[in-house]
Structure formats: structure tokens, C-alpha cells
N, C-alpha and C positions, 0 to 999 in steps of 0.2 A: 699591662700587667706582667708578660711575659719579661719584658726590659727589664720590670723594678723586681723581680723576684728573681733573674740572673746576680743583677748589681746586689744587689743586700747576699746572696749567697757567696760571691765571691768576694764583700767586702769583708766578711767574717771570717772567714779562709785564711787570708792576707793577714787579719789585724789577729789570728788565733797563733798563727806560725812566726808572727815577727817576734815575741820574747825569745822563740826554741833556738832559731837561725841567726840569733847577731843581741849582743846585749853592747854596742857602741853608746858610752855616755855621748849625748848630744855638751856643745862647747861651741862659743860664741866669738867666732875668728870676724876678722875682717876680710873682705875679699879675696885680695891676695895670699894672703895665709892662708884662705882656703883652697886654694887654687895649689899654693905649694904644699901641701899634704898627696899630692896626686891624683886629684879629680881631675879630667882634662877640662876644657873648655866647649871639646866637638864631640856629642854622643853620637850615636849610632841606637836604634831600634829595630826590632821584627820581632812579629807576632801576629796572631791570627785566630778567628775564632768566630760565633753567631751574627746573623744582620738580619733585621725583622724590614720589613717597608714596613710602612704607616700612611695611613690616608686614603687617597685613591691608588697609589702607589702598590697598597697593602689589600687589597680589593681586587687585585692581577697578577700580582706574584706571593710566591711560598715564600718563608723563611729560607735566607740561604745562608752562604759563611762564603771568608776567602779569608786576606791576609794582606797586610802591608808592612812596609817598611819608612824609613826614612832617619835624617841628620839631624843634629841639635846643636847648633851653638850659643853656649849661654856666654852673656851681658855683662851678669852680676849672679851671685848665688842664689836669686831665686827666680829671675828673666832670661829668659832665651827666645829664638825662633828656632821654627824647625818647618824644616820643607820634607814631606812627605809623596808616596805615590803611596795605593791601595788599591785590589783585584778584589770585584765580590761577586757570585753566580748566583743569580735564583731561578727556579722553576715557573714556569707559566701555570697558575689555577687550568685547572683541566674543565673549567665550564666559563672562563672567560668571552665566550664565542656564543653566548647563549647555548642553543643544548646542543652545541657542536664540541665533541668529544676533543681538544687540544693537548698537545706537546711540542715544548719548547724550550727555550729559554731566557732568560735576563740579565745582561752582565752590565756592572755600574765599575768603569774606571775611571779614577780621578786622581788630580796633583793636586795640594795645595799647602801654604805659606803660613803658620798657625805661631802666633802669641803662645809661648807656655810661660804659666806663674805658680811658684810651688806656694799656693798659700800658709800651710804648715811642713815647711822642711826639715823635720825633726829627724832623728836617726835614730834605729833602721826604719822607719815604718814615713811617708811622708805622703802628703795630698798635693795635687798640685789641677789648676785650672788651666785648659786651653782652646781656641777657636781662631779664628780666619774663613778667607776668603778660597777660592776652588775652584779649578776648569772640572767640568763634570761629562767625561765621555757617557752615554748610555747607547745600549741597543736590544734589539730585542728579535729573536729567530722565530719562528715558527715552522716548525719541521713536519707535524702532520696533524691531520685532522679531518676526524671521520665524517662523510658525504661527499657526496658528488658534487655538489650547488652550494652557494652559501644567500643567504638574504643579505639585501643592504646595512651594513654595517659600519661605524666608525668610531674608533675609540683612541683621542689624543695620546692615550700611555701607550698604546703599542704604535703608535707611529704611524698608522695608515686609517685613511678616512676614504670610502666604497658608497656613493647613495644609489648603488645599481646594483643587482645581484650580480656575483663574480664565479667564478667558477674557483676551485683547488689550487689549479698550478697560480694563479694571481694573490692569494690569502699566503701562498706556503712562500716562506725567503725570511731575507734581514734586513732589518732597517734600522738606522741610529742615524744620531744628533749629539751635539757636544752644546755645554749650556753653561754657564755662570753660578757659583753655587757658595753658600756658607755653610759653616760648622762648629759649636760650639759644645766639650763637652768635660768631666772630671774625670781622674782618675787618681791611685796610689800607687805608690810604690814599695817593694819591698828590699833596702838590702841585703845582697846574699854575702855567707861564710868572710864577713867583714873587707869585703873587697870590692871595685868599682862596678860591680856585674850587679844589675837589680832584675829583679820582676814586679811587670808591672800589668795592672788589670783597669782598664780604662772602655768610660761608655759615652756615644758621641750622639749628636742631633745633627744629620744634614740634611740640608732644603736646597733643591736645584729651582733655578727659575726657568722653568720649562720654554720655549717659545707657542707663538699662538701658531693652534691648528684647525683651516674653515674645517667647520662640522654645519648640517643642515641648520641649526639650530642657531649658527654663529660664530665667531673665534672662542678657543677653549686655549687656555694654558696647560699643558702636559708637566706642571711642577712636579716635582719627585719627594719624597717625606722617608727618610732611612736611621735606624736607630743598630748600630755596629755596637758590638761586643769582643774588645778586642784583651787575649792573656798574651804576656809576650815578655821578652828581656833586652834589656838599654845599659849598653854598656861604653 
């Protein structure tokens, strides 16, 4: 609910400022001609903004934000790829641990390879669809947490599995894993003051495929489930 009432706020945003900011009549070139108007072929992106987890993901960690970047080279006027890197921090739930008071944190980095396709490239205001594939660093610190003792414990998303009570200095550290991961998601664009510089406010779906971790119970996959909110400028 939080995602869909971000995206419909900022869609309105975008689609209420695009008549103020740029009244370019749209015009039906062929590639090359649109190419020689001065649109390059290689964009450039940054930007940054909310990440919710979702799932079990969202069941361990806060809402966090970070920020990505990455290149685009387009195809044709409405296909490109675009390789990207992204930084995002979230907070450890402070009752993760059962009633053991916790702090920490969550950091999700990842590169990946993404299909963009403007389905309506219209000027200034455009939509465009994109997703791919993704190496997915994750890790997770745990910095303090009130008691002396802890009970047997094991929990795949934070990366450490304990069927023995352990003591503090063994629960407190970092641990990570890098995993395999997709992401599919929309966004628009807006262009600015009729020149190559856009903003753009885009919302993504990424799923890591976690590896399996024994838990008493049996192997568990520690998949990951993240929904980024990202406002930003492609130029």
C-alpha cells in the first residue's frame, strides 16, 4: 500500500508539471533523424529515493532509501540496455531476536543488465518499461543487543543459524552473501526546459534467490522481496 500510494503520488506530480515545463510538439522522425536532432545514444542516470522489503525480507528489516546510478544505450528510439549499480540501507526491526532488544543494519548492493522500452515516448512527459537480470550483494550487521545470553536461534535472512544458546560477542558481527537476482519495473519521464536533461520517477520489483540455509527444521531459502522508489535525472 505504501509502494502504490508513493507511485500514484508521484505519478501526478510528473504528469501535473509536464504542460508548465516543456510544451515540445511530439513529431514522428525515423531513427536517424532522431538521433540527429541531438539526443545521444549513451544516457547517463542518478537518482535516489524510498525501498520498502516485502515478504519475509519485510518482517526483519525497516523501510530504508539509498541511491543508484547507471548508463543507457539505446538501439532504436524506444530500446536500449542499461547497466546499472544501486546502494540501499535499511534498519534491523528492533524485536527481530524475539524479545531481545536489537540494532543494526541491512545493506542490499547490486549491478544489473536491464531491457528499457519507452512504451509511450511521447514529448515531454513519456512511460517507458524495464527489467533484467542482477548479481545481488546482501549483508547484515548486528551491532548490539540487550542480554547477556541468547536462546537458540536461527533465522535464514539474517544469515546465521545457532540451535545452542550463544552468548553476545557470537549473535554481534556481519555476515553477507551475494545471490542471483531479477527485477522488473515502470517508470516516466519528464522532459526539462526543452533540452536533453529529463527527470525521472521510476518503481521496481526485485526478487534475489537466496541460497539454502540448514535450519532445525531443514533447508530454508533466504530469498529477498524489495520494492525501490527511485526520483532522479537521465541525461
Amino acid at each position: 500500500m505504501r509502494f502504490i500510494c508513493a507511485m500514484a503520488v508521484g505519478l501526478g506530480v510528473l504528469a501535473s508539471a509536464g504542460p508548465a515545463l516543456a510544451a515540445e510538439p511530439e513529431t514522428r522522425t525515423s531513427f536517424d533523424e532522431y538521433m540527429a536532432t541531438g539526443v545521444p545514444r549513451v544516457a547517463f542516470n542518478a537518482g535516489g529515493g524510498a525501498a520498502i522489503p516485502i515478504s519475509d525480507a519485510g518482517g526483519r528489516f525497516k523501510d530504508g532509501g539509498g541511491a543508484q546510478m547507471g548508463v543507457t544505450y539505446k538501439f532504436t528510439k524506444q530500446l536500449g540496455l542499461q547497466a546499472e549499480y544501486s546502494y540501499t540501507r535499511y534498519g534491523i526491526q528492533s524485536d527481530v531476536l524475539e524479545s531481545q532488544g536489537v540494532q543494526g543494519d541491512h545493506i542490499l548492493q547490486y549491478g544489473d543488465l536491464n531491457a528499457v522500452y519507452d512504451v509511450l515516448p511521447a514529448r515531454p512527459l513519456s512511460v517507458y518499461v524495464l527489467g533484467g537480470p542482477g548479481v545481488y550483494f546482501r549483508s547484515v550487521k548486528i551491532s548490539e543487543f540487550v542480554g547477556t545470553g541468547f536462546a537458540p536461534y536461527c533465522d535464514p535472512w539474517l544469515f546465521f543459524c545457532f540451535n545452542t544458546p550463544v552468548s553476545v560477542e557470537q549473535v554481534i558481527g556481519s555476515r553477507s552473501r551475494t545471490d542471483f537476482g531479477l527485477n522488473a519495473g515502470v517508470g516516466v519521464s519528464l522532459k526539462l526546459f526543452g533540452g536533453p536533461m529529463k527527470l525521472y520517477l521510476e518503481g521496481r520489483y526485485h526478487y534475489v534467490f537466496g541460497g539454502s540455509i540448514d535450519t532445525p527444521s531443514g533447508p530454508r531459502k533466504a530469498t529477498g522481496q524489495y520494492l525501490p522508489i527511485v526520483l532522479g535525472f537521465r541525461l
